[in-house]
MIKOL-898799 format. One record per atom (N, C-alpha, C, O): residue in three letters; atom name; x, z negated, y. Coordinates in steps of 0.02 Angstrom, whole numbers. Each point is the difference from the previous one (the first is absolute). Layout:
residues N
   aa  at      xx      zz      yy
  ALA  CA       X       Z       Y
...
This chain:
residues 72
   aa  at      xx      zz      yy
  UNK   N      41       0     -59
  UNK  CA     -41       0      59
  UNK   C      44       0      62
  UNK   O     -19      35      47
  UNK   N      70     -67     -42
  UNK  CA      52      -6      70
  UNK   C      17      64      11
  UNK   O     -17      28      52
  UNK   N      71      16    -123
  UNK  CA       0      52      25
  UNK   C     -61      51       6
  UNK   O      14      36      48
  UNK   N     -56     -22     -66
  UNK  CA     -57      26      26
  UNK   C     -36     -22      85
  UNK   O     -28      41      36
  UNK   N      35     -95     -23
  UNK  CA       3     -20      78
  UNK   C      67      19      39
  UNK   O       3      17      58
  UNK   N      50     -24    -102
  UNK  CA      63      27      36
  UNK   C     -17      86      25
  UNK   O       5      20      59
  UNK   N     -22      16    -107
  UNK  CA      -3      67       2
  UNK   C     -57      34      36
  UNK   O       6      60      12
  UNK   N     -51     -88       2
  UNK  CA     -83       5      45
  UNK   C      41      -5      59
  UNK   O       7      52      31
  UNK   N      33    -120      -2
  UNK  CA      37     -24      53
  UNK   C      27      92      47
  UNK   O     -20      39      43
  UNK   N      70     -50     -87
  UNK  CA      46      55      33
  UNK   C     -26      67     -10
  UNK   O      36      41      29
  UNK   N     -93     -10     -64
  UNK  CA     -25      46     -17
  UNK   C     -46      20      76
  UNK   O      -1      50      36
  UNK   N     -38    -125     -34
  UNK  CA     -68       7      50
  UNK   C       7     -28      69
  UNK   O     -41      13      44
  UNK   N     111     -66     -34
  UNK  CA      -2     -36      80
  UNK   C      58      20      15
  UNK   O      17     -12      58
  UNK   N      24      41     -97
  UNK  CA      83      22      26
  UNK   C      35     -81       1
  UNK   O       1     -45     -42
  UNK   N      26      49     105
  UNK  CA     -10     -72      13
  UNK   C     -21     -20      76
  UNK   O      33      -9      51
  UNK   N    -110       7     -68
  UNK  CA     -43     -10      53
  UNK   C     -27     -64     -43
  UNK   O     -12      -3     -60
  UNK   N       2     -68     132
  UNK  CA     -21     -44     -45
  UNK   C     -86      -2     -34
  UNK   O     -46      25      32
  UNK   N      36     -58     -96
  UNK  CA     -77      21     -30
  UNK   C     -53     -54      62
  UNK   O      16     -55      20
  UNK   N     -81      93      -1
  UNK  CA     -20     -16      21
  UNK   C     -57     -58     -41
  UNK   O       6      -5     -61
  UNK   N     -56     -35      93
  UNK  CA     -57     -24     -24
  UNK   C     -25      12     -55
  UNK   O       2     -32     -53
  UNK   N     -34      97      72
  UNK  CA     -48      21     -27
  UNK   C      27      47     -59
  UNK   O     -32      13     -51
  UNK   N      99      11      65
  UNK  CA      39      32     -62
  UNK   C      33     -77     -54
  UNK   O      18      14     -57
  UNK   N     -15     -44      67
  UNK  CA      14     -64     -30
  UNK   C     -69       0     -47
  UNK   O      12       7     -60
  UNK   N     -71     -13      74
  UNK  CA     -69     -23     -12
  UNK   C     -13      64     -47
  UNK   O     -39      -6     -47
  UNK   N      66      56      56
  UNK  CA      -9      62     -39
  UNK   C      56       4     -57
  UNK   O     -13       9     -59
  UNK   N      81     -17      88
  UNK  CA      41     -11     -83
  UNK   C     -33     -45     -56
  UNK   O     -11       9     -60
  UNK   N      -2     -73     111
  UNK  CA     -30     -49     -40
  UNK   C     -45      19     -55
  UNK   O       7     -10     -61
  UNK   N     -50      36      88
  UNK  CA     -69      43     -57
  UNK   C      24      63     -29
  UNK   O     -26      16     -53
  UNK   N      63      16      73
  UNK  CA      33      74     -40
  UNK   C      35     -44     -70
  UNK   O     -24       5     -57
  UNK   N      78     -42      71
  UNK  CA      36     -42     -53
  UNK   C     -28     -45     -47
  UNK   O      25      -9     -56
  UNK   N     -87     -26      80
  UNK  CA     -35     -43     -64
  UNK   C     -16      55     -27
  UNK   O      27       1     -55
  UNK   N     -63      55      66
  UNK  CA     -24      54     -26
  UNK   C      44      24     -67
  UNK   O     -20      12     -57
  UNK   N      83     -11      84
  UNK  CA      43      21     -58
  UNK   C      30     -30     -30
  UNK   O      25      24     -51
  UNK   N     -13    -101      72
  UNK  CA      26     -25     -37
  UNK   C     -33     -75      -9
  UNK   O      28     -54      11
  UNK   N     -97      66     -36
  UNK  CA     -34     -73      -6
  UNK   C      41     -49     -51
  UNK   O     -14     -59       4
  UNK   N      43      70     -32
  UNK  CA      26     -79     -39
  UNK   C      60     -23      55
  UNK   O      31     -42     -32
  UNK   N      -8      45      76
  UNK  CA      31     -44      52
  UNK   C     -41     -42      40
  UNK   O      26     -50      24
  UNK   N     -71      59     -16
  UNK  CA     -50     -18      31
  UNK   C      -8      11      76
  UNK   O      40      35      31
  UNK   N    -100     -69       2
  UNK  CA      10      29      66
  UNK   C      16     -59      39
  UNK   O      26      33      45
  UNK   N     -20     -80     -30
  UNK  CA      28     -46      29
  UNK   C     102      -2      -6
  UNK   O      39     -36      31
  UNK   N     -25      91     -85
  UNK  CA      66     -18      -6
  UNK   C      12      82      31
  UNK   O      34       2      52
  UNK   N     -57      62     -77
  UNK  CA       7      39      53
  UNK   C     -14      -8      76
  UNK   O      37      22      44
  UNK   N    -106     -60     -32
  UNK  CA     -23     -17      81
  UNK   C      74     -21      26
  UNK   O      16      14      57
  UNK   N      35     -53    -107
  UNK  CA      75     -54      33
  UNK   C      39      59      16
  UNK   O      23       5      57
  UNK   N     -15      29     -89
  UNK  CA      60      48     -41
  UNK   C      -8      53      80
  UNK   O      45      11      40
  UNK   N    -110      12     -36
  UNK  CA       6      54      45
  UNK   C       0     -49      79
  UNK   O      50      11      34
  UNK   N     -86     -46     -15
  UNK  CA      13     -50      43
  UNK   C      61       2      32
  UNK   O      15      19      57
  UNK   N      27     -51    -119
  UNK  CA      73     -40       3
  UNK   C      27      62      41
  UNK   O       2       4      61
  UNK   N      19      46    -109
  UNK  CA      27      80       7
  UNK   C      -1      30      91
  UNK   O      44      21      38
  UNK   N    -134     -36     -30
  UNK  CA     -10      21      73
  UNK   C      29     -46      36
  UNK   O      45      19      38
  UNK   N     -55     -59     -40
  UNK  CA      45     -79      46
  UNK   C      83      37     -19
  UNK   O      33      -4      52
  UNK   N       1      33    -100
  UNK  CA      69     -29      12
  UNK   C      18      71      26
  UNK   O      60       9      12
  UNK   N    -104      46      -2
  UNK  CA      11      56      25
  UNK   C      -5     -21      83
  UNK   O      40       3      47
  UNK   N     -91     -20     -53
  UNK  CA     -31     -15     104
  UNK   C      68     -35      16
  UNK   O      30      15      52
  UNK   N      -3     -69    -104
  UNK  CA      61     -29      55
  UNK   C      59      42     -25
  UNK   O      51     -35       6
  UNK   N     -40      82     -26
  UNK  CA      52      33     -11
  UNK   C      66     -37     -54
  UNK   O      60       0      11
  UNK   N     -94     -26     -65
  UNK  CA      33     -35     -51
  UNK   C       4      45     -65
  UNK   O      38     -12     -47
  UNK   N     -83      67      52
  UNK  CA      -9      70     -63
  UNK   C      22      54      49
  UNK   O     -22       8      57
  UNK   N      66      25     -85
  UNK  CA      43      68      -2
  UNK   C     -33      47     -47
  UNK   O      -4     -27     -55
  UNK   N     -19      80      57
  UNK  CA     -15      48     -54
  UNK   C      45      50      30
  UNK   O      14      -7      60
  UNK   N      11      56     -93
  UNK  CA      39      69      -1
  UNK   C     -72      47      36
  UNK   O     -60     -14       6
  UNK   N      90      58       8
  UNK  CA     -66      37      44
  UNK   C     -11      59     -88
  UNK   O      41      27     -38
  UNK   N    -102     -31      42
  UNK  CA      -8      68     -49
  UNK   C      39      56     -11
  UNK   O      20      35      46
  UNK   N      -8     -22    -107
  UNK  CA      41      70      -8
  UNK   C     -18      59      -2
  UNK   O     -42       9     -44
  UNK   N      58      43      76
  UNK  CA     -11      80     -11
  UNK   C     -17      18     -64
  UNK   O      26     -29     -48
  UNK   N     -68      74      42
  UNK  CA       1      16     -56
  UNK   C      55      79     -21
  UNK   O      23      34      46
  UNK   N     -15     -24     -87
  UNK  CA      53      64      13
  UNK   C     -74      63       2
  UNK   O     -59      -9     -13
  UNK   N      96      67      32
  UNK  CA     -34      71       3
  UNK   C     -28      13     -60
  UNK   O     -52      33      -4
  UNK   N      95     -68     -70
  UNK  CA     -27      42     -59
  UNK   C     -70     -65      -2
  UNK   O     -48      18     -33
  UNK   N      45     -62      53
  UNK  CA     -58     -57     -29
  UNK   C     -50      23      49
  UNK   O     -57      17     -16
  UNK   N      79     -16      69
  UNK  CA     -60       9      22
  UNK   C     -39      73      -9
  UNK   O     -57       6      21
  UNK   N      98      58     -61
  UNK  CA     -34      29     -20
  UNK   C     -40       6     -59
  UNK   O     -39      47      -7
C-alpha cells in the first residue's frame, strides 16, 4: 500500500503538496483496494505522508520520461 501511495504521489501531485480534499479521496480510492489494512490505518498512512510532504520532510524524484519506443 505505501508504495502504491508512493507512486499515485509522484505520478498525480509532482511535488505539489496533497490537498484536503485529495487526502479525503486517496483515503477512499485506497480502502477500496486495499481493505484488509484497514481504514483508520490507511486514513494515518496518507495523512502522515501529506503532513511530511507540506513540511518538506518527503523528497520524491520527479517522474520519469518514458522512452519513444514505450510510448509507442
Amino acid at each position: 500500500m505505501e508504495k502504491a501511495l508512493e507512486a499515485i504521489y509522484v505520478c498525480c501531485f509532482s511535488r505539489d503538496p496533497i490537498q484536503e480534499e485529495d487526502v479525503r479521496l486517496l483515503c477512499i480510492m485506497l480502502n477500496a483496494v486495499f481493505p484488509s489494512i484497514g481504514k483508520s490505518e490507511i486514513d494515518r498512512m496518507v495523512t502522515s505522508m501529506a503532513k511530511q510532504v507540506a513540511d518538506g520532510e518527503r523528497d520524491y524524484p520527479e517522474p520519469k520520461t518514458l522512452s519513444k519506443e514505450a510510448v509507442q
